[in-house]
C-alpha positions as CSV (number, residue, x, y, z in Angstrom):
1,X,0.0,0.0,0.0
2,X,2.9,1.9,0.4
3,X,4.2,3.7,-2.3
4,X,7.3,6.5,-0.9
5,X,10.5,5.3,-0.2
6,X,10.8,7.9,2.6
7,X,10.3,5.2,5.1
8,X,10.5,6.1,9.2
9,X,12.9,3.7,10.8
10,X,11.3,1.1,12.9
11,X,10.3,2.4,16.3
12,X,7.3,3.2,18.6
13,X,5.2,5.8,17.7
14,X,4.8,9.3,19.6
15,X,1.8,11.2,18.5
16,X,1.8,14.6,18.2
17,X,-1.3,16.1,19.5
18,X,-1.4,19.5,17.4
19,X,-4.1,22.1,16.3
20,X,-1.8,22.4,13.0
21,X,-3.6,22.0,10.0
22,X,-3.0,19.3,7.3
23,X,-1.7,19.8,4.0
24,X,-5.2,19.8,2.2
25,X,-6.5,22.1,5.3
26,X,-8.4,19.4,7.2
27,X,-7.8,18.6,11.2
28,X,-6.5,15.9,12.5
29,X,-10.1,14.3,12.9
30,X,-11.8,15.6,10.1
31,X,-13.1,14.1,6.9
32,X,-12.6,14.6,2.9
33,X,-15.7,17.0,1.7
34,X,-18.1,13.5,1.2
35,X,-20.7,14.0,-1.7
36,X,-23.1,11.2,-3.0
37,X,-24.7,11.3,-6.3
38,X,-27.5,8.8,-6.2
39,X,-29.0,7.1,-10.0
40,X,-25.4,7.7,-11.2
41,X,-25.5,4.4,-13.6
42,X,-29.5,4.4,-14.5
43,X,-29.4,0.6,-15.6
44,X,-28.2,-0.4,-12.3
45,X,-31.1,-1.4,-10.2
46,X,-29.3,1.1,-7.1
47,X,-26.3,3.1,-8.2
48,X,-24.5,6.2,-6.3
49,X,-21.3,8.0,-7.5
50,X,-19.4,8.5,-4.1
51,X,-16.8,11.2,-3.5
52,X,-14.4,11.2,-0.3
53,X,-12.2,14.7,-1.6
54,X,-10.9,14.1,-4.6
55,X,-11.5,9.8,-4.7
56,X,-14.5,9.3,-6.4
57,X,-15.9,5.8,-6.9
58,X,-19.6,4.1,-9.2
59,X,-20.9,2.0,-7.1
60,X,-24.0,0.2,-8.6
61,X,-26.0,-3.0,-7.4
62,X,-27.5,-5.3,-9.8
63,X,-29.8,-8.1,-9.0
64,X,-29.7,-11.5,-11.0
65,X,-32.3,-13.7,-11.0
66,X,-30.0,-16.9,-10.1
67,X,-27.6,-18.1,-7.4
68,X,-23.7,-19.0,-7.9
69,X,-23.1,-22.6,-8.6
70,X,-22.0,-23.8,-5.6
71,X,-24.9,-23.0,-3.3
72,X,-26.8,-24.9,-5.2
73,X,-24.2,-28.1,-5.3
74,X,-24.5,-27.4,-1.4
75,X,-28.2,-27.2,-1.3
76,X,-28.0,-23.8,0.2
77,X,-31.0,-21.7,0.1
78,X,-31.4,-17.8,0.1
79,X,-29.6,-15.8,-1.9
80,X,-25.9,-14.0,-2.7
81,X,-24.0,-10.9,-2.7
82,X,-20.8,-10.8,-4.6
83,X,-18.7,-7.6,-5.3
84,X,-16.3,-6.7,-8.4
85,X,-13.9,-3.8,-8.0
86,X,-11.5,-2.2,-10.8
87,X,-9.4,0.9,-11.2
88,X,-10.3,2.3,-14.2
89,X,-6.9,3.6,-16.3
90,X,-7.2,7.1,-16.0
91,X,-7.9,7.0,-12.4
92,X,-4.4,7.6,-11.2
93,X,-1.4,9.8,-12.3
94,X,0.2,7.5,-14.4
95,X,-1.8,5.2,-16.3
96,X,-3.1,1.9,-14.4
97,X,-3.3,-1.2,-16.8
98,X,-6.8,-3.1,-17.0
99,X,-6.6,-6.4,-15.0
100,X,-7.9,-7.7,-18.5
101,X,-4.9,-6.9,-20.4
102,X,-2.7,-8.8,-18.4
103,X,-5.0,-12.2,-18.5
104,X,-5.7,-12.1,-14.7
105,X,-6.6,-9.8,-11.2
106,X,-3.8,-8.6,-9.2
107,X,-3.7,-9.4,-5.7
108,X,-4.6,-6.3,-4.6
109,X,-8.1,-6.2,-6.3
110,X,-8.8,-9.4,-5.3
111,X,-8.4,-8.3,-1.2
112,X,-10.2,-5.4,-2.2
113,X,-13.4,-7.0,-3.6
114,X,-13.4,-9.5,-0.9
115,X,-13.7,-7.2,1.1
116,X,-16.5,-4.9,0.1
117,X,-18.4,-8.4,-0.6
118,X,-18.2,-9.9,3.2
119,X,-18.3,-5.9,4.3
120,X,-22.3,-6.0,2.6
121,X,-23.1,-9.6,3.3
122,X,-22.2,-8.4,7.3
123,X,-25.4,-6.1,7.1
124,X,-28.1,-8.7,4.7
125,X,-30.6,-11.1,5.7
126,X,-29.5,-13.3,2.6
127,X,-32.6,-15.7,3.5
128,X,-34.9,-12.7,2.1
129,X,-33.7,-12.2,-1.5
130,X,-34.0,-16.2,-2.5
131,X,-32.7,-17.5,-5.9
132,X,-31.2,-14.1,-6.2
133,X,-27.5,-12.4,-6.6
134,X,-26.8,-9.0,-5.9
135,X,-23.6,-8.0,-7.6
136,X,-21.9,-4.6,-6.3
137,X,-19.8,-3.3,-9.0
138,X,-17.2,-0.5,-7.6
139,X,-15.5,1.2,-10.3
140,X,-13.1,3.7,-9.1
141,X,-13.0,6.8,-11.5
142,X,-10.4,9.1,-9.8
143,X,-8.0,7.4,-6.8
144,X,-6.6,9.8,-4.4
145,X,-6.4,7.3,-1.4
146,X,-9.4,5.6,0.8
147,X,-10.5,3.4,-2.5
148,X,-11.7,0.8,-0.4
149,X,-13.4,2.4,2.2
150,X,-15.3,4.6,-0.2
151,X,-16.1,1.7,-2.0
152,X,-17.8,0.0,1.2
153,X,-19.8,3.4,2.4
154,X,-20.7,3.7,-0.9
155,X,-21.3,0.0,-2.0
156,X,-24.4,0.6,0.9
157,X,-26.0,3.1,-0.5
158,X,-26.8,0.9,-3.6
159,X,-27.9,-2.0,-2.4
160,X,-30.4,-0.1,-0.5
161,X,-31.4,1.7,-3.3
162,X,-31.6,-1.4,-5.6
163,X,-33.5,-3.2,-2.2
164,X,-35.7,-0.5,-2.1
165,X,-36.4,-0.8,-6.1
166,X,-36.9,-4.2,-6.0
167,X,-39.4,-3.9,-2.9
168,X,-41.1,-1.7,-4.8
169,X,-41.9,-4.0,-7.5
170,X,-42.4,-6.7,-5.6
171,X,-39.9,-9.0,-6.2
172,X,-38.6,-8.5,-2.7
173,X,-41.0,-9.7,-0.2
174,X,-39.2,-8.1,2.8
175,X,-35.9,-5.6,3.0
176,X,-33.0,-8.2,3.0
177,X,-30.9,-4.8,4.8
178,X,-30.6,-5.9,8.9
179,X,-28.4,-2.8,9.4
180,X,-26.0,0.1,8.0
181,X,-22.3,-0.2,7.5
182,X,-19.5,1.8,6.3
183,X,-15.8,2.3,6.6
184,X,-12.9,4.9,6.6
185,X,-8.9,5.1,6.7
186,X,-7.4,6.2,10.0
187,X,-3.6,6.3,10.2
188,X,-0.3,8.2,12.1
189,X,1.2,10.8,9.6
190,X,4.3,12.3,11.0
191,X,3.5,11.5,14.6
192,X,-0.2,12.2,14.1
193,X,-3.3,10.6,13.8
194,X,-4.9,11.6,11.2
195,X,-8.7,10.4,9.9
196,X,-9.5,9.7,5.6
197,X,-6.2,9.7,5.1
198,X,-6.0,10.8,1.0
199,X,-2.7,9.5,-1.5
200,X,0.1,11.4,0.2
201,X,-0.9,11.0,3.7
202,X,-1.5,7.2,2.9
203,X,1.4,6.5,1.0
204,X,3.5,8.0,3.6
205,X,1.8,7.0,6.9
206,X,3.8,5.0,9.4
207,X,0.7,3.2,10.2
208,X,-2.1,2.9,8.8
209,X,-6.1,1.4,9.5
210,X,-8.9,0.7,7.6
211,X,-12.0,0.5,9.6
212,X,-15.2,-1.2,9.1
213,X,-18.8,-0.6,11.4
214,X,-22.3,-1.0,10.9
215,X,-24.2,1.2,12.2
216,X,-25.1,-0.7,15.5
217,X,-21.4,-0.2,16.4
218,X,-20.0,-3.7,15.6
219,X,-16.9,-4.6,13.7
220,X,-16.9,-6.1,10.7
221,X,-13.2,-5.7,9.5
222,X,-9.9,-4.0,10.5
223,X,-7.1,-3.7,8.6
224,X,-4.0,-2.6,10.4
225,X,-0.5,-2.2,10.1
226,X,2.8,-0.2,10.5
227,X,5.4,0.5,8.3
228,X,9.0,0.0,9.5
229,X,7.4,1.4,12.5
230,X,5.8,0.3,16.2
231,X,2.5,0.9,17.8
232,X,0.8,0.5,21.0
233,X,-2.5,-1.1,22.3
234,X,-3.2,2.9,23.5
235,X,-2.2,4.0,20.0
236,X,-4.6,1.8,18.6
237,X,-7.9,3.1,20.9
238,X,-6.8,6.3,19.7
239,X,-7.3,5.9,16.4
240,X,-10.5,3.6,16.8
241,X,-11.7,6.3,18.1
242,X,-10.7,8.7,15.6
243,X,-12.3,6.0,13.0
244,X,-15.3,5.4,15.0
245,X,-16.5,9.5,15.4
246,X,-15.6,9.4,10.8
247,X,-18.1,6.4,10.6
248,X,-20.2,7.8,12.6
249,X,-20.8,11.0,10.1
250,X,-20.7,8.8,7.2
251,X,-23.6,6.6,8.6
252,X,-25.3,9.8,9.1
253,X,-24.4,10.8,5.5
254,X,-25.8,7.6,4.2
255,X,-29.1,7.8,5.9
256,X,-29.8,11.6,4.4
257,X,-29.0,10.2,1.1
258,X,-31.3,7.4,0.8
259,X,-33.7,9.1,2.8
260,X,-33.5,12.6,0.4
261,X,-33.7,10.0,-2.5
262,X,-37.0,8.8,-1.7
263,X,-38.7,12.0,-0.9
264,X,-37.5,12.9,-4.5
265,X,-39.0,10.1,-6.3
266,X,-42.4,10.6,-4.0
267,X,-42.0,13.8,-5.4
268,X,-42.4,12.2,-9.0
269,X,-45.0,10.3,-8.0
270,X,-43.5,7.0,-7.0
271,X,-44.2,4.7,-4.9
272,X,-42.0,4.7,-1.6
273,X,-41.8,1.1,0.4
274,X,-39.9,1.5,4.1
């Protein structure tokens, strides 16, 4: 994940408590500017372009009337979620290849899509949306670090849009959604920690997180790890913390989103399911 060669030699961390400002203006503790632009991809069945500053990621949800093969070779009833993620060229200085080009998916895409997939599953009844799959497709149009965890906060917002849809026309009996979830970067930038952390912050960070919470307050992943560098169980509640107050406003986020969306389309005369 690490990208500088400007590496801290191995030690413990110190943090810094500062009021100084970071290099795009932000505190310590504060998020990217977060936009969501619901209906972004109108064949989707639930679609949202998601911005955290200057990373901005499609996330749409399509349902498919049929399971993968090996739930039904296991006789497993209910239905699936399954993600796909991609970087699309152009969405980083220097021009990424397509996975396709090179005849298979690096290992990095492959965590990534894993993990948006058991990130949604964590928050789905899957015994409510039978003989179905519900694929998440997370297409990341400009990268400027947090990739993943816009991914996942975003990756909600279309399922429940395409749950919603598909309640609406009845070929969802009951809202498969049990709960909320989304996640955020937390991390230690020279002696500080620091919340959304974007490229340079990220590629830099002497340790870094990735957080995942529904919005009940349980875990569903962490990712965490120092480069060439130490930290301590207190270190670590500090930027849980951090992590937990960003997800926190990001649930918060979510729920105006999909909330303003329906007014709108009662607005046009549609029919609105809760």
């Amino acid at each position: 994940m690490h990208n500088s060669v400007d590496f801290i030699p191995r030690r413990s961390i110190v943090f810094r408590m500062s009021s100084e400002l970071r290099l795009d203006g932000r505190k310590a503790n504060e998020l990217r500017p977060i936009g969501f632009q619901p209906g972004f991809a109108p064949y989707a069945h639930g679609s949202v372009l998601v911005s955290f500053g200057d990373t901005r990621v499609i996330c749409a949800a399509s349902f498919e009337d049929k399971v993968p093969q090996w739930m039904k070779v296991q006789n497993i009833s209910g239905g699936w979620i399954t993600a796909e993620y991609s970087m699309l060229p152009y969405s980083t200085l220097d021009r990424k290849q397509r996975d396709i080009s090179k005849g298979k998916l690096d290992g990095r895409t492959v965590e990534i899509q894993r993990l948006i997939g058991r990130a949604l599953r964590a928050v789905v009844d899957l015994g409510k949306m039978p003989g179905k799959t519900l694929w998440v497709d997370c297409d990341v149009l400009q990268a400027d670090g947090g990739t993943r965890t816009a991914s996942i906060t975003g990756g909600y917002v279309a399922v429940a849009l395409a749950c919603r849809k598909f309640m609406q026309e009845g070929r969802l009996v009951e809202n498969p959604l049990t709960d909320s979830i989304a996640a955020v970067s937390v991390g230690i930038y020279e002696g500080m920690p620091v919340l959304d952390l974007n490229y340079i912050e990220d590629s830099q960070a002497s340790v870094d997180a990735n957080i995942v919470m529904t919005g009940n307050g349980r875990f569903v992943e962490l990712q965490s790890s120092g480069e060439e560098a130490t930290f301590s169980e207190e270190e670590l509640h500090q930027l849980l913390a951090m992590g937990k107050q960003g997800i926190s406003q990001l649930l918060n986020l979510q729920k105006n989103v999909i909330t303003q969306n329906a007014l709108s389309e009662l607005g046009a005369g549609r029919t609105f399911l809760k």
